[in-house]
C-alpha positions, 0 to 999 in steps of 0.5 A, spaced: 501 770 324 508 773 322 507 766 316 501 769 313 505 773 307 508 767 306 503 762 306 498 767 300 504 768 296 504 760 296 498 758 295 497 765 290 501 761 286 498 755 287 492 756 284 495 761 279 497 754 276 492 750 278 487 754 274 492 750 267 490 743 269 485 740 264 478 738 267 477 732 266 479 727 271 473 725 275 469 725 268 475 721 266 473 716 272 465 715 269 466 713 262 473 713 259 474 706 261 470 704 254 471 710 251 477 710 246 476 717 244 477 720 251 481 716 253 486 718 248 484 725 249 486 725 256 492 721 254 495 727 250 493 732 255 497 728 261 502 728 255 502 735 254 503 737 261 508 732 262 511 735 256 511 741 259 516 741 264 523 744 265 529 737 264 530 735 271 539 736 269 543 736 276 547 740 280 550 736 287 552 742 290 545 744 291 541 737 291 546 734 296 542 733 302 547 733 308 546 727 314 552 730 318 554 735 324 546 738 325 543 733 321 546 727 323 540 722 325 537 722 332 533 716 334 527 719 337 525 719 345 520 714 347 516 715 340 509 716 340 509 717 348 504 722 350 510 726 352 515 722 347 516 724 340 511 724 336 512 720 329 507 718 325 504 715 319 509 719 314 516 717 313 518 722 310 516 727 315 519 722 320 526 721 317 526 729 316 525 730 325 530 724 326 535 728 322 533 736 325 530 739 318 524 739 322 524 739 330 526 734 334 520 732 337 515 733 331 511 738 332 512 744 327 510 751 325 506 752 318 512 755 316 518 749 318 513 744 314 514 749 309 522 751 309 523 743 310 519 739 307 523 744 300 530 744 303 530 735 304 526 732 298 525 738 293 517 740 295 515 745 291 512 751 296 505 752 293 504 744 296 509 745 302 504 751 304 497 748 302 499 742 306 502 745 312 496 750 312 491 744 312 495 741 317 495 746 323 487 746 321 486 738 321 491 736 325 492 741 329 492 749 333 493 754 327 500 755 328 503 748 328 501 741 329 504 734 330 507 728 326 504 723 330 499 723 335 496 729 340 501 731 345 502 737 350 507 741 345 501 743 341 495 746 346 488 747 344 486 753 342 481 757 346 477 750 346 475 752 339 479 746 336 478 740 341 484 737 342 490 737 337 490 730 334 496 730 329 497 727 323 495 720 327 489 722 329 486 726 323 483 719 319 478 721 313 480 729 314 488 728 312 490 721 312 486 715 309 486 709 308 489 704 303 496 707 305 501 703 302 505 700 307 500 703 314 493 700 316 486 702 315 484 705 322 478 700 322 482 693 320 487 695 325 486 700 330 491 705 328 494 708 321 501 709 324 505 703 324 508 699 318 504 693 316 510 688 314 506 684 309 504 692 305 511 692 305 513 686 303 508 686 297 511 693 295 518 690 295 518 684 292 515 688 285 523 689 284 527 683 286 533 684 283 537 689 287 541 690 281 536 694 277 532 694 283 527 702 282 520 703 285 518 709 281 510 710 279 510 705 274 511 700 280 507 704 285 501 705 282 499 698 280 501 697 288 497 702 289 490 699 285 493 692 289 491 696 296 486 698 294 484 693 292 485 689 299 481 694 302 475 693 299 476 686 300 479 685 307 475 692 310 468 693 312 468 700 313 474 702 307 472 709 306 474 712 300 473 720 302 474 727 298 479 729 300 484 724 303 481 719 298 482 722 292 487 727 294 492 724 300 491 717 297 495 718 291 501 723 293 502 717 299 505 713 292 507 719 288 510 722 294 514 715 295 518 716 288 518 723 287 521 724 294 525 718 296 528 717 289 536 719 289 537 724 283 544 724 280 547 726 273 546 719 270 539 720 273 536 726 274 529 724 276 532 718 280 532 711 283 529 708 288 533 702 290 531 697 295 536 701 300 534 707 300 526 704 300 528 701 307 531 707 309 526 712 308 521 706 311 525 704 318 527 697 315 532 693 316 533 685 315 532 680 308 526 680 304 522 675 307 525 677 314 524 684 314 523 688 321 521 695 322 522 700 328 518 704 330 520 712 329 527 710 326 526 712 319 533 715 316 534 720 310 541 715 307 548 717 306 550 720 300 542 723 297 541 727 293 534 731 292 529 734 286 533 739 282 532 746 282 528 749 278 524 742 278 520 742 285 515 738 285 508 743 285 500 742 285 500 742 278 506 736 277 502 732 282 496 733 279 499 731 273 500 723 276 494 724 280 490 723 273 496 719 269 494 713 275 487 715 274 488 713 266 490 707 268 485 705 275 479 710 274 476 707 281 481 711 284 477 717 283 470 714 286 468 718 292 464 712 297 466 706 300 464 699 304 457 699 307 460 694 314 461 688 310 467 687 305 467 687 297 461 692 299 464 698 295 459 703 293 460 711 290 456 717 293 452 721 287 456 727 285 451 731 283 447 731 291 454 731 294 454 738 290 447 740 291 447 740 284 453 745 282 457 740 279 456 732 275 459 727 272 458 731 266 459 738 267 465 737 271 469 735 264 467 742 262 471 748 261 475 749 267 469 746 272 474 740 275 479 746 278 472 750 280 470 743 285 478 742 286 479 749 289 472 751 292 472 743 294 479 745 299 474 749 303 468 745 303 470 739 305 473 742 311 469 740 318 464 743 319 466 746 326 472 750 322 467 752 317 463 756 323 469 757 327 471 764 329 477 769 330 485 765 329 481 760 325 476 764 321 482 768 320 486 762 318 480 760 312 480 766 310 487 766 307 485 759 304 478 762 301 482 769 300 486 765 295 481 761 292 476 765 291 482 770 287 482 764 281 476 762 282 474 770 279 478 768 273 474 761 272 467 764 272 465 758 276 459 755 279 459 757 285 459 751 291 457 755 297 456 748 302 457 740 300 450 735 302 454 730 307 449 726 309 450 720 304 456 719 308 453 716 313 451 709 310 458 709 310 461 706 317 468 707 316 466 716 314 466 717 321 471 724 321 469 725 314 462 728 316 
């Protein structure tokens, strides 16, 4: 595959630097909430790799994001049709087809997602290239895959995969629930089209237009609202591994430090009430709002992350923990057991036969360890027996995370124990 050069030097870098991220998060989740003293301690450590980055500056020349001649916004052609195309659950992927930066008809390759998704909104290219890879491994055929549903543009491959499902169709292995402005799959019956309610609670956070910013001190209170709402309105929510506790949170983190317009006055940017609506395919007044289905726009006059400042795994990370100071729940692995307000956690140690605990996970570098084997393990297990095109593509994955877990000295998790997930009616997909 002429990518897979590109896509290990990515993920080298990714995992270089995860290997800095403090671990502590999970452990966090279990007892800080009354435990001052650790609370401070993950406190200073958010603190310190926050401290850490580089000062945004601006540069308009290179931040500018052009919506003209070859990127002037097309409507999609009868979206989400099966010979239509396909728009799905993320609007910033969206908006991104709409305006040629990734395909028309979105399906791209690994390498588009990753060229893309760093040309419009500044996403550094070690998270462009896990997420593109995992994207052509769960949504779809190793070399592309789609950002709606199933479509003829991506083919299976040697019946080794089933039929691609895109983004649409990968719940509990990509997406999941508590979105911020989509359904949960199991309360609606779909995870791509906008709830106006999900919308209208995000919005009237910031009623003044004026001064109007949907950044993460807004975000992450709506985000533990959400949540909230699908315990107490989902039987079968379900908080899963990996599209719980690491798609869930950049489904928020991603809204602001992606859509968030930079300039010199404000270099980490401002979210106003019109870019929000633009990025979201909404038009109207609050209290009147429509949404049309695949029309999502990157606005006239954007500005991106500046250079130098991309948004990395460790950066994420880095909010992924600060929310969880905040809301420990985020992190809880388990879900509704088919009624509502039913929430239970899975055990961590039996999820890992033992390699890791609630306790163990806090120290040394064991939360990277359970991070970057974890990448692998939670995969289905008909990738993780699979041959040829996919072993190979798994293989760079393991090839890159075993290369920093030598430098870890890490307990090795050879296989996750899934079977708790099946006292979970809405895990399906997860197991």
């Amino acid at each position: 595959m002429r990518y897979s050069t590109a896509i290990v030097g990515a993920l080298a870098f990714c995992a270089s630097e995860v290997v800095a991220f403090p671990a502590a998060a999970i452990e966090f989740a279990a007892r800080a909430e009354h435990d001052a003293s650790a609370r401070r301690d993950i406190e200073a450590a958010v603190a310190k790799l926050q401290a850490q980055r580089r000062a945004p500056g601006f540069n308009a020349a290179e931040q500018y994001v052009s919506t003209h001649g070859e990127y002037e916004f097309v409507p999609p052609n009868a979206p989400n049709t099966r010979n239509g195309d396909q728009r799905g659950p993320c609007p910033g992927l969206n908006a991104m087809a709409n305006h040629g930066y990734l395909p028309h008809n979105g399906v791209a390759t690994i390498q588009q997602f990753i060229d893309g998704t760093y040309d419009v909104f500044g996403m550094g290219k070690d998270l462009g290239g896990f997420l593109g890879i995992y994207g052509a491994l769960i949504d779809g055929n190793l070399q592309k895959w789609s950002i709606g549903g199933p479509t003829p543009a991506v083919p299976s491959v040697l019946g080794l995969l089933g039929t691609p499902t895109g983004l649409s169709g990968s719940h509990n292995k990509y997406e999941g629930d508590a979105s911020p402005t989509r359904p949960d799959l199991y309360e609606y019956g779909n995870t791509y089209k906008v709830i106006i309610s999900q919308f209208q609670e995000l919005f009237s956070m910031q009623p003044d237009p004026a001064t109007a910013n949907y950044d993460l001190s807004v975000l992450t209170p709506f985000r533990a609202s959400r949540f909230q709402q699908s315990i107490e309105r989902n039987p079968n929510f379900f908080n899963a591994p990996f599209a719980g506790i690491a798609v869930q949170p950049a489904a928020y983190t991603f809204i602001y430090r992606f859509m968030g317009n930079k300039s010199a006055e404000f270099p980490e940017g401002v979210l106003n009430q019109e870019v929000l609506k633009s990025f979201f395919s909404i038009t109207g007044e609050s209290g009147n709002f429509v949404w049309t289905e695949g029309y999502e726009r990157i606005p006239e006059n954007w500005y991106k992350r500046a250079i130098g400042d991309e948004y990395t795994i460790p950066f994420f990370l880095t909010d992924l923990l600060a929310a969880a100071l905040e809301y420990p729940q985020f992190l809880n692995i388990g879900g509704n057991t088919g009624e509502v307000n039913t929430f239970t956690g899975v055990d961590f140690e039996d999820l890992t036969r033992g390699v890791f605990n609630l306790a163990t996970l806090a120290e040394g570098n064991n939360l990277a360890c359970f991070v970057l084997q974890g990448a692998i393990q939670f995969l289905p297990d008909s990738l993780l027996g699979a041959v040829g095109d996919v072993g190979a593509l798994l293989s760079q994955l393991n090839s890159v995370t075993a290369g920093a877990l030598n430098n870890l000295a890490c307990p090795k998790l050879d296989k996750i124990n899934k079977d708790q997930f099946a006292q979970f009616p809405g895990a399906k997909g997860a197991y």
